[in-house]
N, C-alpha and C positions, 0 to 999 in steps of 0.2 A: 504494500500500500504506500501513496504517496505522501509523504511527510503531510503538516496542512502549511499551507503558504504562508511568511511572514509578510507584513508591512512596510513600507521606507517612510518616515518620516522626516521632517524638514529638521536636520539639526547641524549645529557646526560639522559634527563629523557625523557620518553615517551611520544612523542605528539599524538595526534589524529588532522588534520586537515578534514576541507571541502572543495569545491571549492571557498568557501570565503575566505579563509588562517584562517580564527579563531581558535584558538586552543584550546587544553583541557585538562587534565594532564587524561590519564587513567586507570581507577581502577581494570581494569578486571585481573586475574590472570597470563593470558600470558603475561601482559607488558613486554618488552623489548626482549620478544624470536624470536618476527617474522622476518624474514628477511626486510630490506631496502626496500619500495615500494609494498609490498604484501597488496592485498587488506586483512582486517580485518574481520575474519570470524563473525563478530557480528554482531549486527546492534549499533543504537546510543542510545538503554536504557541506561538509568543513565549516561551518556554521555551531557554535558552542554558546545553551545560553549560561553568559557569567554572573549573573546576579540570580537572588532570591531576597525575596518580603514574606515576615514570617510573623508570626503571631506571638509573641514572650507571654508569660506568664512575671508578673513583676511584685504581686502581692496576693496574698489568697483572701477569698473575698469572706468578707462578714456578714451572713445573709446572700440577698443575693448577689448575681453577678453584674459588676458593675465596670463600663470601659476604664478606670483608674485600674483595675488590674491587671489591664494589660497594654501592652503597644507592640508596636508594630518596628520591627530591625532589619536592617537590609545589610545582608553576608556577599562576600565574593564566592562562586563556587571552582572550586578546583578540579581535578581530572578523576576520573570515574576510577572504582578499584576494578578487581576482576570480580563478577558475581554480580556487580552494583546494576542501576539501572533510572535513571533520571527523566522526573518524570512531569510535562506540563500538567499542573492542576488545572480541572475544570470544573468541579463542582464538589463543596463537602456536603457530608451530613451532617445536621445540628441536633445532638442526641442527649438525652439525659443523662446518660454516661461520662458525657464532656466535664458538668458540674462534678461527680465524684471525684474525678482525677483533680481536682483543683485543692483538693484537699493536701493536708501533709499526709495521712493516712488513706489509701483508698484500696479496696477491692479490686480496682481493676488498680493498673502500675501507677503513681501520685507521678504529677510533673513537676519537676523542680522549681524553687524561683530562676529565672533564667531559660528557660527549656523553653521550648515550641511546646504551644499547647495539642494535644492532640486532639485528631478527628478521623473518620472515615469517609474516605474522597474517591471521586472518578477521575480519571485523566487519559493522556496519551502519550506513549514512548517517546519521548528526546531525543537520548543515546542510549545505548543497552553496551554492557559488555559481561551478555549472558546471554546462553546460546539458544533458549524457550523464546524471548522476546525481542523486537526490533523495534525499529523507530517506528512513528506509527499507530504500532498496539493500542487498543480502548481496551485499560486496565480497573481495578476496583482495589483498595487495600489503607492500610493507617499510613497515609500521606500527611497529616497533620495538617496545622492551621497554616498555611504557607504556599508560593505561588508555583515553587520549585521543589519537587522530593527528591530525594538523593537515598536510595534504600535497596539492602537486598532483594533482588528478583523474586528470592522465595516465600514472601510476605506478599507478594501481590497475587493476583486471579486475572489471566486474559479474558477480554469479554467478547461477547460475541454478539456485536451490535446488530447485526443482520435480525435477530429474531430480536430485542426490545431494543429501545433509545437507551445513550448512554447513561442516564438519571434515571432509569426503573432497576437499574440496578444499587441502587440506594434506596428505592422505594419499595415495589412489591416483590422486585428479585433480591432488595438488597439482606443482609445478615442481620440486620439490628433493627430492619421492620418487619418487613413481608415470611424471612424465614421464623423469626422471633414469634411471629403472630402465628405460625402455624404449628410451631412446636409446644406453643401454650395450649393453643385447641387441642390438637391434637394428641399428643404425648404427655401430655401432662392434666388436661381437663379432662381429657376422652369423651370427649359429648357424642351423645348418642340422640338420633332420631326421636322428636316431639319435647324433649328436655326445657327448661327454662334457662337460656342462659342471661346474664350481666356482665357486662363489661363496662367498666372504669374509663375515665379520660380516654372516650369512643369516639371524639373529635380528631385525636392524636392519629399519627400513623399505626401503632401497632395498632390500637385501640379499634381504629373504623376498619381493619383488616379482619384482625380477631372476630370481632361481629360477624363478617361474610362470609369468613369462613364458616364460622358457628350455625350460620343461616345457610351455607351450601352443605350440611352437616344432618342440616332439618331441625334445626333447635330452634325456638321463638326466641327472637335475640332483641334484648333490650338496653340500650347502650345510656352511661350519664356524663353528660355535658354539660357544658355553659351555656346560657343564652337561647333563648326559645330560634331565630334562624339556625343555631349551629345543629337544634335538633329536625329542623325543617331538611337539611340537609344530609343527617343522616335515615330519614324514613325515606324522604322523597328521592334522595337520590344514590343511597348505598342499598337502601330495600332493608332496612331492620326495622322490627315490627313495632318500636314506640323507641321512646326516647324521652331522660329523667332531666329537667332543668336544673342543677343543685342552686345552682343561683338564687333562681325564683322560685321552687318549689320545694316542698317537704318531701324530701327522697324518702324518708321510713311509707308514708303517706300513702305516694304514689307507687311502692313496690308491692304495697299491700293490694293494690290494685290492681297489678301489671300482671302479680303473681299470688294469687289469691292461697295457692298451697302451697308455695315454697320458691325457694331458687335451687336448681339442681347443679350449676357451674357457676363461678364468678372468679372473673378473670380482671385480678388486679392492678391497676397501673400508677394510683394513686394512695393509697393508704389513707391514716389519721380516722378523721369521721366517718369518712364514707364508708370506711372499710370496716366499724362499726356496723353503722347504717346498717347493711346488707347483711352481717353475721346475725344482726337479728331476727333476720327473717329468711334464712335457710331453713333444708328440707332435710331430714335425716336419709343419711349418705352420701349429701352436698357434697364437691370438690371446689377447694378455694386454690386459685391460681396463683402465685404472689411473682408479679412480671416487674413491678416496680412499685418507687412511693414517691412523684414527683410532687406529693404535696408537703414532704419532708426533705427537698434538698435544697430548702431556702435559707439556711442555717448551717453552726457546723456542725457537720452531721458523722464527723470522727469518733464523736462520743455517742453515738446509738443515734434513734430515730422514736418516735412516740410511737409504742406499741399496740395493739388493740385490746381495750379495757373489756370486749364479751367475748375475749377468748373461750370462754368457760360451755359457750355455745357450741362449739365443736364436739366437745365430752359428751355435752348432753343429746346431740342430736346424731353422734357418732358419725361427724363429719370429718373430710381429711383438707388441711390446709396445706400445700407442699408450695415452695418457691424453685425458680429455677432461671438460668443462664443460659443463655443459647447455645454457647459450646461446650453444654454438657450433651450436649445432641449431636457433635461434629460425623458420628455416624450415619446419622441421616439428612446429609446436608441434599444429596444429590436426591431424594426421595422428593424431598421441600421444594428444591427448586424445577425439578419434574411438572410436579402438583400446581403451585404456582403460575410458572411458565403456563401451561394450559389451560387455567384460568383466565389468565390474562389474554390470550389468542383467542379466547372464546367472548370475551367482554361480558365476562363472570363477576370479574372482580378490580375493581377501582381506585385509583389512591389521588383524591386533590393535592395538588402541588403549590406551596407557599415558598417564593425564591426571593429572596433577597440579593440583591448585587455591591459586589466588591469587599477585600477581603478586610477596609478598616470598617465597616459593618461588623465584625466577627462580633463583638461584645454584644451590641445592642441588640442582634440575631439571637446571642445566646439565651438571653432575657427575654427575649419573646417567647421561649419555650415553655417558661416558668410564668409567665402574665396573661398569656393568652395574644389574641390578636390574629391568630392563625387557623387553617383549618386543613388535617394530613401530612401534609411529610413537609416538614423544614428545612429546605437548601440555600445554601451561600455560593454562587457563581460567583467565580473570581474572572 
């Protein structure tokens, strides 16, 4: 495949940029003839990009995330090792996982003060000097907050853009939605045909996945959001059979309603009240999902998280609450995205896309995840 084509811009000396901004001083003989904005009839042989803009971590945040934690530092890059593979960013994901790592302690690896914060991103091969991938490549892997990755080959996944767009692979093919959402239903909730299920922060990506899946399941899926449109949007336009306002309405209330003899699945994404809420009014032999508690990562959350106070509800109704991580499923990755994949070819199953542009957005993106303002998968095009 052919590189993508850079731009000439009007500068003293010759730039070549990409869509990452990295620049490159250019050797080719026409330097400085082309007009302002003319695509460059070359491709990027002998063409190296030498910068990166990278996302620091400068301070960990108290509450929530706020742009004083971070800025933005531009590195010179130097020449690839053997193995390595350099990579234009094209698009992160903005995940709940980003806030744990900001911690000094976290579950997933803590980023230093100083460090590139990390993320899960799409992009295309620069240079490779590894023998799986080429310049080129529509790749997926932890590229971090940054316009330039510089990373072993064998942390990334070639993509194969022919059958979805580069950003469904962050969304319903990606690991940390679409697979996440199905290893919840799936393997871990095991929902069964005519069942009641709930799901949590059902506006979110996993959330309004988790539903449809649950709902291509045969479960009556009843998802809880903010805002009476975000729940117009999910009956009307993901196909789940009601939808709880916590905002404006009495969740205990309305579940009693929704599910007059119980909930059989509830698939967590949220924690704190809600996650009460719902223990109250399970079914004995219930499955409680536990996918997240993004209503607990507004603080530090080093020191534990608020637990649910009717735990006691489980005992008595002889329900099972299990938590889980998606690569504790690394086994059935290729199962997921099988399943998936064919959904999506079939226009089964849908993910709204909320994008934000450029990468000194990073912070205030971040915090969109946690305030709301969104609706499905959160991406940062750089």
């Amino acid at each position: 495949k052919r590189p993508r084509p850079l731009l000439l811009e009007p500068k003293d000396t010759t730039i070549l940029r990409g869509r990452s901004g990295a620049a490159a001083r250019c050797a080719l003989p026409c330097a400085g003839t082309s007009r302002p904005g003319r695509i460059c009839p070359f491709t990027q042989t002998g063409v190296s990009m030498q910068r990166n803009r990278k996302v620091v971590l400068v301070s960990r945040p108290d509450g929530m995330p706020a742009a004083a934690n971070f800025r933005i530092d531009e590195e010179d890059l130097g020449p690839l090792d053997e193995g390595q593979v350099r990579v234009d960013v094209d698009t992160l994901s903005i995940d709940a996982f980003i806030r744990t790592v900001l911690e000094e302690s976290s579950y997933h690896r803590s980023v230093p003060l100083g460090g590139t914060v990390a993320a899960i991103g799409v992009g295309r091969v620069l240079e490779s000097r590894a023998p799986d991938l080429a310049a080129g490549d529509a790749v997926v892997g932890p590229l971090s907050a940054q316009t330039v990755a510089t990373l072993p080959a064998h942390l990334l996944q070639k993509l194969d853009v022919s059958r979805a767009p580069l950003r469904a692979y962050l969304g319903i093919l990606g690991l940390t939605s679409g697979v996440t959402a199905y290893m919840g239903v799936r393997h871990v909730g095991h929902v069964k045909p005519g069942e009641t299920f709930v799901v949590s922060g059902a506006a979110g990506a996993v959330g309004s996945l988790a539903g449809q899946i649950a709902r291509l399941d045969g479960a009556r899926v009843s998802g809880i959001a903010g805002g009476p449109q975000t729940g117009k949007v999910l009956v009307e336009g993901l196909g789940f059979d009601a939808a709880i306002d916590y905002k404006g309405e009495d969740v205990r209330a309305r579940l009693r309603e929704l599910a007059p003899e119980g909930i059989d699945v509830f698939f967590d994404n949220v924690g704190g009240e809600i996650l009460d809420d719902v223990l109250d009014h399970i079914k004995e032999g219930s499955r409680i999902v536990i996918c997240g508690a993004i209503s607990q990562y507004q603080g530090d959350i080093s020191g534990g998280v608020r637990g649910p106070s009717l735990y006691l509800r489980l005992a008595e109704r002889h329900a099972r609450m299990e938590g889980f991580a998606v690569h504790h499923f690394e086994d059935r990755y290729g199962e997921a995205a099988m399943a998936l994949a064919g959904w999506l070819a079939k226009g089964e199953i849908q993910l709204h896309e909320h994008v934000e542009e450029g990468l000194d957005r990073f912070g205030d993106t971040l915090r969109m995840l946690f305030t709301g303002g969104h609706t499905g998968k959160l991406l940062l095009a750089l």
